[in-house]
C-alpha positions in Angstrom: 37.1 42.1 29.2 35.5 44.5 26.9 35.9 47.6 28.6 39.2 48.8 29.4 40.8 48.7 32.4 41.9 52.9 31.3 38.1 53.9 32.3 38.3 53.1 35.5 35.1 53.3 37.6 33.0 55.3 35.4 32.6 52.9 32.4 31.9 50.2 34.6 29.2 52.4 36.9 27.6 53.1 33.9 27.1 49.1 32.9 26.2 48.7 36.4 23.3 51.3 36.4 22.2 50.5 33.6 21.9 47.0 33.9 19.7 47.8 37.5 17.4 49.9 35.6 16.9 48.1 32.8 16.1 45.0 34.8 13.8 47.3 36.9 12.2 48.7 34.0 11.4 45.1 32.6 9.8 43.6 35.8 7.6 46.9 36.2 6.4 46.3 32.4 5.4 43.0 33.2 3.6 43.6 36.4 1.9 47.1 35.7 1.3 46.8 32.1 -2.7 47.0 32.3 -3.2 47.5 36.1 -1.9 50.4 39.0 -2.4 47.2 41.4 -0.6 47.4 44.9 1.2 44.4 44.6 4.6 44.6 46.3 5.4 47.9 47.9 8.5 47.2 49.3 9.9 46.7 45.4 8.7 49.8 44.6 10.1 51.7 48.0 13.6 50.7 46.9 13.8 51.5 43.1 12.5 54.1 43.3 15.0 55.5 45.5 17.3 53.8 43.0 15.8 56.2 40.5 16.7 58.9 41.7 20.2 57.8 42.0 20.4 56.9 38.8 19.7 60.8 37.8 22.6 61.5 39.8 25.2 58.4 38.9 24.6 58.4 35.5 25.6 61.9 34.1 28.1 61.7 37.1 30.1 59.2 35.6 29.3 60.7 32.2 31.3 63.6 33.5 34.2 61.3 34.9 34.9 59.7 31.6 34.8 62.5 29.8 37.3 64.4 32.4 39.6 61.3 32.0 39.3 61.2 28.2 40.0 64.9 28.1 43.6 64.3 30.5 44.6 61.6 28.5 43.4 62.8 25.3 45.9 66.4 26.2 48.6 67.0 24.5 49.9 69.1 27.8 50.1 66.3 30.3 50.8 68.3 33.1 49.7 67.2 36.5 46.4 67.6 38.2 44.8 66.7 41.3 43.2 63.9 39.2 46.3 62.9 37.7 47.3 60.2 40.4 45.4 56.8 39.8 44.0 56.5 43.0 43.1 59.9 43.5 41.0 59.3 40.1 39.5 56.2 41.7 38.6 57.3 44.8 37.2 60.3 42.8 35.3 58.4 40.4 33.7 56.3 43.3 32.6 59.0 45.4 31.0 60.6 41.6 29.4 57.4 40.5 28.4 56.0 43.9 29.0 58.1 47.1 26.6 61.0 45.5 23.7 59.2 44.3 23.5 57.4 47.4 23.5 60.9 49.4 20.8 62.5 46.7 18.6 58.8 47.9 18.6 60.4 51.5 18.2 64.1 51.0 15.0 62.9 48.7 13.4 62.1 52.0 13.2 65.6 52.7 11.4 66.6 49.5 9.2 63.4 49.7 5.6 63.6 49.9 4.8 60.5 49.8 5.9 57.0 49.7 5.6 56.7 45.7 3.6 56.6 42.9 2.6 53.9 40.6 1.6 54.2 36.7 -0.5 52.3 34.5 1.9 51.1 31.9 5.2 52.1 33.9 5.2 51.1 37.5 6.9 52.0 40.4 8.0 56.4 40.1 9.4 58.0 43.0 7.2 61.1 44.7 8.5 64.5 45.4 6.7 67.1 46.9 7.2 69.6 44.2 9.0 73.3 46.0 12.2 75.5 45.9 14.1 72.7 48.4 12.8 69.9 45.7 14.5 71.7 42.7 17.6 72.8 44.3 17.9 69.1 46.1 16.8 66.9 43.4 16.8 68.2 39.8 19.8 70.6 39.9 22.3 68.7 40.3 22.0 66.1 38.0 20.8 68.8 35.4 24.3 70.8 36.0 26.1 67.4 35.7 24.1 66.1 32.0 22.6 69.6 31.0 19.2 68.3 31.5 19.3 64.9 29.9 18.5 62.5 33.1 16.7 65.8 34.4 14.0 66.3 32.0 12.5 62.5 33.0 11.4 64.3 36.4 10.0 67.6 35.0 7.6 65.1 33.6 5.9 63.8 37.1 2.3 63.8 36.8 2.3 67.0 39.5 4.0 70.1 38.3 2.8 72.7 40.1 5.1 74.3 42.4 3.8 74.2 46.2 5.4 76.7 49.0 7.6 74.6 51.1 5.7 75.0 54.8 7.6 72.2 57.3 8.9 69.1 57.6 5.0 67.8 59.4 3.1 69.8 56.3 5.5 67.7 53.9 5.1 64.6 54.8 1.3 64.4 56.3 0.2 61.3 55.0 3.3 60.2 54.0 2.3 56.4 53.2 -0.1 57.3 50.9 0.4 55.8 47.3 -0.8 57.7 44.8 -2.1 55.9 41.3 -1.8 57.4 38.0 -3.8 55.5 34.7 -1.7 57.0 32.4 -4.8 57.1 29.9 -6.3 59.9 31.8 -2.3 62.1 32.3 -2.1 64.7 29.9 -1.1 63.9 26.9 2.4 66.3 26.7 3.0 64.8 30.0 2.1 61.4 28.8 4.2 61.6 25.9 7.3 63.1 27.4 7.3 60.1 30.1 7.0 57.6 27.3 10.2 59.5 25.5 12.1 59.6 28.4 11.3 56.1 29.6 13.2 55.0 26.5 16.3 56.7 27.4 17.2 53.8 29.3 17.1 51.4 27.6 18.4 52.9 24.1 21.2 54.5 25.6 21.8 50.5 26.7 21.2 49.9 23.1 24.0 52.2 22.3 26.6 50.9 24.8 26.4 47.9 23.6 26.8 48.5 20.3 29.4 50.9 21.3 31.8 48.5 23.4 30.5 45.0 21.9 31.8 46.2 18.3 34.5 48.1 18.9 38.2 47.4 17.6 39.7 46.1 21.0 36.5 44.0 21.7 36.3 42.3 17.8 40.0 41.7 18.8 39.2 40.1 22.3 36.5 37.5 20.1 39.1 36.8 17.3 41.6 36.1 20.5 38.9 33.9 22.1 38.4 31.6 19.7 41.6 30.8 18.8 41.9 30.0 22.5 39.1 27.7 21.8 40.1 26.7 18.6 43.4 25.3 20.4 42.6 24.3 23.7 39.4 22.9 23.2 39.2 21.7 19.8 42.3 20.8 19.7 43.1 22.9 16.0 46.6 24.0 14.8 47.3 26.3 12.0 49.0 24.1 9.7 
């Protein structure tokens, strides 16, 4: 394995994530490159929600690793609550997993509609933009990354600020998709989606590079091939 086992949940939540988004990222590119074409709603009804999990996973377990690299990295080694293993676990799965999944259904409240689509990008999830919408939705995960994951949804199409009414005002309409040619979004707006659209997959980039070429994983090839080297071509080191 190239990650180690010391991790625990949060390494492996972020490859998890990651690997969902990117993959959703890719088919969106190949579907709504040229066209904001209604083609399969469903798709976009559940990444979207996984969207805005992701806000909330990623700098979660972000903040798990760094907690557990901070205790193990301490030269005082007393003990914490997140000491115990399991107590770190169950932690680390209620961070990485638990929360976004709760942030998917409290979205509902603050969802105007069913969810956009973008020329160019593809399925983005709506939010009726209010007080509720920031303190439910944007946050959290901005007091978790200090406004890394955040900043992609300062960037929805809508900005303005509407007065939360009620929960019939909210969602009237609610199956409505809205389409946005990204040719004809303002051009900060349009820019800052592109930038943050690329945080995916460059932070994938990084991970990569960061686990695939580290010491313990160049040490995990070199012990893999001599596995081969013996067991399936049959070499001995004379």
């Amino acid at each position: 394995m190239l990650v180690s086992p010391s991790t625990g949940h949060s390494t492996l939540s972020i490859i998890a994530w990651l690997f969902i988004l990117n993959f959703m990222y890719g088919v969106d590119a190949l579907i709504w490159s040229d066209n904001m074409n209604i083609v399969i709603p469903v798709w976009c009804d559940i990444t979207s929600k996984i969207i805005i999990g992701s806000t909330f996973s990623l700098p979660a377990a972000c903040l798990c690793l760094c907690i557990h690299i901070k205790h193990v990295a301490s030269v005082n080694q007393g003990k914490t609550l997140l000491s115990n293993k399991w107590t770190r676990q169950l932690f680390e799965l209620f961070m990485c997993f638990g929360l976004p999944m709760i942030s998917m259904g409290l979205h509902y409240i603050v969802q105007g509609h069913r969810f956009d689509i973008i020329k160019g990008y593809g399925c983005h999830p709506a939010t009726y933009v209010s007080i509720p919408a920031i303190f439910l939705i944007w946050v959290p995960p901005l007091t978790l990354s200090n406004g890394l994951m955040t900043f992609c949804y300062f960037c929805s199409p809508a900005m303005d600020v509407h007065p939360w009414t009620n929960w019939d005002d909210v969602h009237w309409n609610f199956l409505r998709i809205d389409l946005y040619p990204a040719a004809f979004m303002p051009k900060i707006i349009a820019t800052n989606y592109y930038i943050t659209w690329w945080i995916i997959p460059t932070s994938t980039f990084i991970l990569v590079v960061f686990f695939a070429f580290g010491k313990d994983a160049v040490n995990e090839y070199m012990a893999c091939m001599m596995w081969i080297c013996r067991n399936v071509l049959k070499r001995t080191n004379k």
